[in-house]
C-alpha positions as CSV (number, residue, x, y, z in Angstrom):
1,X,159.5,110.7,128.1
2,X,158.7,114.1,126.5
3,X,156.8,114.4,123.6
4,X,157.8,118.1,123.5
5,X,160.0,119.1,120.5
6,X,161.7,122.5,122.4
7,X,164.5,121.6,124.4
8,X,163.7,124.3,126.4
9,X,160.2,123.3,127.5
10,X,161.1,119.4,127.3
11,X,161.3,117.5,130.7
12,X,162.0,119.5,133.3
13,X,163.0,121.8,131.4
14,X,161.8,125.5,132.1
15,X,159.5,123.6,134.8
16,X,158.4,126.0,137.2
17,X,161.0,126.2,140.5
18,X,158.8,124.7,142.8
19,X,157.2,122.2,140.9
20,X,160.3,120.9,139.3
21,X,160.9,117.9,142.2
22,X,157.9,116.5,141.2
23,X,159.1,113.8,139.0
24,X,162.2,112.9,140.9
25,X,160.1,112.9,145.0
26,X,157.5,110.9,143.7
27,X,159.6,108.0,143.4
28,X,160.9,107.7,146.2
29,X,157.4,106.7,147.6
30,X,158.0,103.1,146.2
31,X,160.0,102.5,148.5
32,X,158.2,102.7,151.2
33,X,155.4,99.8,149.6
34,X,155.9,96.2,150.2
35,X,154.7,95.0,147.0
36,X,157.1,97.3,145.4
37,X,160.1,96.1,147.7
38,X,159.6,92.7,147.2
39,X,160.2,92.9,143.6
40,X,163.4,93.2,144.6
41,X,164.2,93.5,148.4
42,X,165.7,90.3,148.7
43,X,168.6,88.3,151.1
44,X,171.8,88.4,149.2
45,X,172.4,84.7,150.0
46,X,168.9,83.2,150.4
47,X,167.1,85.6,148.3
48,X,164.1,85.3,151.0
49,X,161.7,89.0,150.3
50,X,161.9,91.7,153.1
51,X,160.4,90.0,156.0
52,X,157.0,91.8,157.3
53,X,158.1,92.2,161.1
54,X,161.4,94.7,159.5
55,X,158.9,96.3,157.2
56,X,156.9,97.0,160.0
57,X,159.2,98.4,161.9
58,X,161.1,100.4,158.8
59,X,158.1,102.0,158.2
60,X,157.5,102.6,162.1
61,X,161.0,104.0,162.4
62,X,160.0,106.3,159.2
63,X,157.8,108.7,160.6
64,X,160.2,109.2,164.1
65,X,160.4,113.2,164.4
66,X,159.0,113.6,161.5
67,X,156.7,116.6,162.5
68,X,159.9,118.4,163.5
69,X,161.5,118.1,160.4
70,X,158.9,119.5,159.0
71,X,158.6,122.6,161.3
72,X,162.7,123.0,160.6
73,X,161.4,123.7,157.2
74,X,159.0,125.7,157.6
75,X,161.5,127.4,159.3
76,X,164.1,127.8,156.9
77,X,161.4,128.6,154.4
78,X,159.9,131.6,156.2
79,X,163.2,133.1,157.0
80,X,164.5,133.0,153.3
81,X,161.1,134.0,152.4
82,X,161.2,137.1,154.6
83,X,165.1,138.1,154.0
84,X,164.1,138.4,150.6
85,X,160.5,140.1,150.5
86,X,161.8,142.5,153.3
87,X,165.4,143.7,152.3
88,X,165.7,147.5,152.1
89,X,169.0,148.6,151.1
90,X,168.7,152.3,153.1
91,X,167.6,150.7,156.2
92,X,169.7,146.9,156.1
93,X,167.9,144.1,158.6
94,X,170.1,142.1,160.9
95,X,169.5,139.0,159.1
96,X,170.2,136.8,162.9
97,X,167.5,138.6,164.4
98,X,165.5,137.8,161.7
99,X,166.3,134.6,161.9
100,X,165.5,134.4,165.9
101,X,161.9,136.1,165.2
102,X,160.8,133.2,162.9
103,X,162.6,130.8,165.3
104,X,160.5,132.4,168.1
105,X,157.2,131.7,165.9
106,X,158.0,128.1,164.2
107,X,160.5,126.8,166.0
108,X,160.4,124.0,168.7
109,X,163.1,124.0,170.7
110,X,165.2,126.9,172.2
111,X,167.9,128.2,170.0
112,X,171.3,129.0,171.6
113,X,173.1,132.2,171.1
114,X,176.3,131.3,169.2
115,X,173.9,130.1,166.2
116,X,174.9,131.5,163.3
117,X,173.3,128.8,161.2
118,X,173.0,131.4,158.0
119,X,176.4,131.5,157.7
120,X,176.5,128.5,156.4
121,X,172.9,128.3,154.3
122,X,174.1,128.3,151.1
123,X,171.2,127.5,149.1
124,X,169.7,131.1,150.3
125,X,172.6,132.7,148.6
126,X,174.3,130.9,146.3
127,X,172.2,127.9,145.4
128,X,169.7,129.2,143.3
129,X,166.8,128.9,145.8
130,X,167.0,132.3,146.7
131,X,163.4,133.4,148.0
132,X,162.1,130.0,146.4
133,X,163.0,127.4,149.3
134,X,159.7,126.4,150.1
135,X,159.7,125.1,146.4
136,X,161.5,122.1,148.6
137,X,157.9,121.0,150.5
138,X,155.8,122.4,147.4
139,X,157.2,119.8,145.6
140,X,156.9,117.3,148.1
141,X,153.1,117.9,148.9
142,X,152.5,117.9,145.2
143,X,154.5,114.2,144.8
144,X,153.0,113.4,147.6
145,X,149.1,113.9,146.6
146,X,150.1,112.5,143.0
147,X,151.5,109.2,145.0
148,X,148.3,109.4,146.4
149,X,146.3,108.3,143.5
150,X,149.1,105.1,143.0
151,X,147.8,104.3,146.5
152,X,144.1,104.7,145.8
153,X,144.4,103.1,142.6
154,X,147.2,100.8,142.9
155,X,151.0,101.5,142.9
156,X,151.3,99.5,139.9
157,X,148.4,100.2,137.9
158,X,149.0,100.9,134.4
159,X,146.5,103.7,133.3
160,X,147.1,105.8,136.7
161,X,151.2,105.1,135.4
162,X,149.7,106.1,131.7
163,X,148.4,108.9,133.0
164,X,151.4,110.2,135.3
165,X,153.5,110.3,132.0
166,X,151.0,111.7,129.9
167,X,149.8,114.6,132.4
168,X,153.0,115.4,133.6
169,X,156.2,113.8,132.5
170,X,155.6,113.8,128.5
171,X,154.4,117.7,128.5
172,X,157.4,119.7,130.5
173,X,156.8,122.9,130.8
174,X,154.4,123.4,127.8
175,X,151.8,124.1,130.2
176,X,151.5,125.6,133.9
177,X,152.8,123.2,136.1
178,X,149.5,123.5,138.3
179,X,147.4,122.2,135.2
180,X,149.5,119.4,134.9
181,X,149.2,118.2,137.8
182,X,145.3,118.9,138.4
183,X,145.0,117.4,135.0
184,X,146.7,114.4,136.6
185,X,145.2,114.4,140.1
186,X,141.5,115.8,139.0
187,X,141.9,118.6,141.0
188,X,143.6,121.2,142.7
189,X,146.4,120.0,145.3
190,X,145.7,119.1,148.7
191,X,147.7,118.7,151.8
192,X,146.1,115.7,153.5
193,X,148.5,113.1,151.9
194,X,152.2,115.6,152.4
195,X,150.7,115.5,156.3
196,X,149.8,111.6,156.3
197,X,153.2,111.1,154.7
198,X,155.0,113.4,158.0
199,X,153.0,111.2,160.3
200,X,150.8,114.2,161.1
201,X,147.0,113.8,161.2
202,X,144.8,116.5,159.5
């Protein structure tokens, strides 16, 4: 859907890190819509639509520990955050103490102490979100607040659509990602809907 000519500014192109998700998290909010799932939701056999009583209770079952999935990555963001920002190579930091501080100040529940959970965190290291793994819940809050304006204005409404593609999808990274989207949204980003869509109230 680009209408930019440079490859490499075309899409997602050159799309700043934590912005990037936008396009593909948003979509997943459909699914979560009845009007959207009975398009094409339907019994195999019968073809009957989703009925309301397991769309009730999907949507019930969505938001079950959500608000600690959320604090896990919080968590994961502030350690990568702080094991980059505070690395001195004269005086090294024992990256599983760091760990345990910011488990001590986000986390929920105790952690044991065999956890060597960084061990194994590849995207910190070798995944290319070094430093930028909050760009994970950036990206949802932002697809989040743009779903948002679907919901205010209807999910299937053809100039909020229009303007989705023109605002964000057809420029790439021609422009600073935060234009797009307050060029799209109206305004700045906010992080009512990203807490709404946890199942936490502001």
């Amino acid at each position: 859907m680009t209408k930019i000519s440079y490859p490499q500014l075309g899409g997602i192109n050159g799309v700043e890190w934590d912005a990037v998700e936008l396009p593909s998290q948003i979509l997943e909010n459909w699914c979560w819509e009845k009007t959207a799932l009975d398009g094409f939701a339907k019994h195999y056999q019968s073809g009957e639509s989703l009925p309301a009583e397991l769309f009730k209770r999907i949507n019930k079952a969505r938001h079950f520990q959500k608000a600690m999935q959320l604090v896990r990555q919080l968590e994961f963001a502030l350690t990568d955050m702080r094991l980059h920002l505070e690395f001195d190579p004269d005086n090294p930091l024992d990256p599983h103490k760091l760990m345990r501080e910011v488990h001590q100040q986000a986390g929920v529940t105790p952690m044991p102490e065999y956890n060597r959970m960084l061990c194994g965190f590849g995207h910190l290291f070798a995944g290319g979100y070094a430093a930028g793994y909050y760009s994970y819940l950036w990206a949802e809050l932002l697809s989040e607040d743009a779903f948002a304006r679907f919901s205010e204005e209807g999910i299937f409404n053809p100039q909020t659509g229009a303007d989705f593609r023109r605002e964000i999808l057809e420029v790439g990274a021609s422009r600073p990602a935060a234009e797009s989207f307050s060029a799209f949204r109206g305004r700045p980003p906010q992080i009512g809907p990203l807490l709404a869509a946890y199942g936490v109230e502001k």
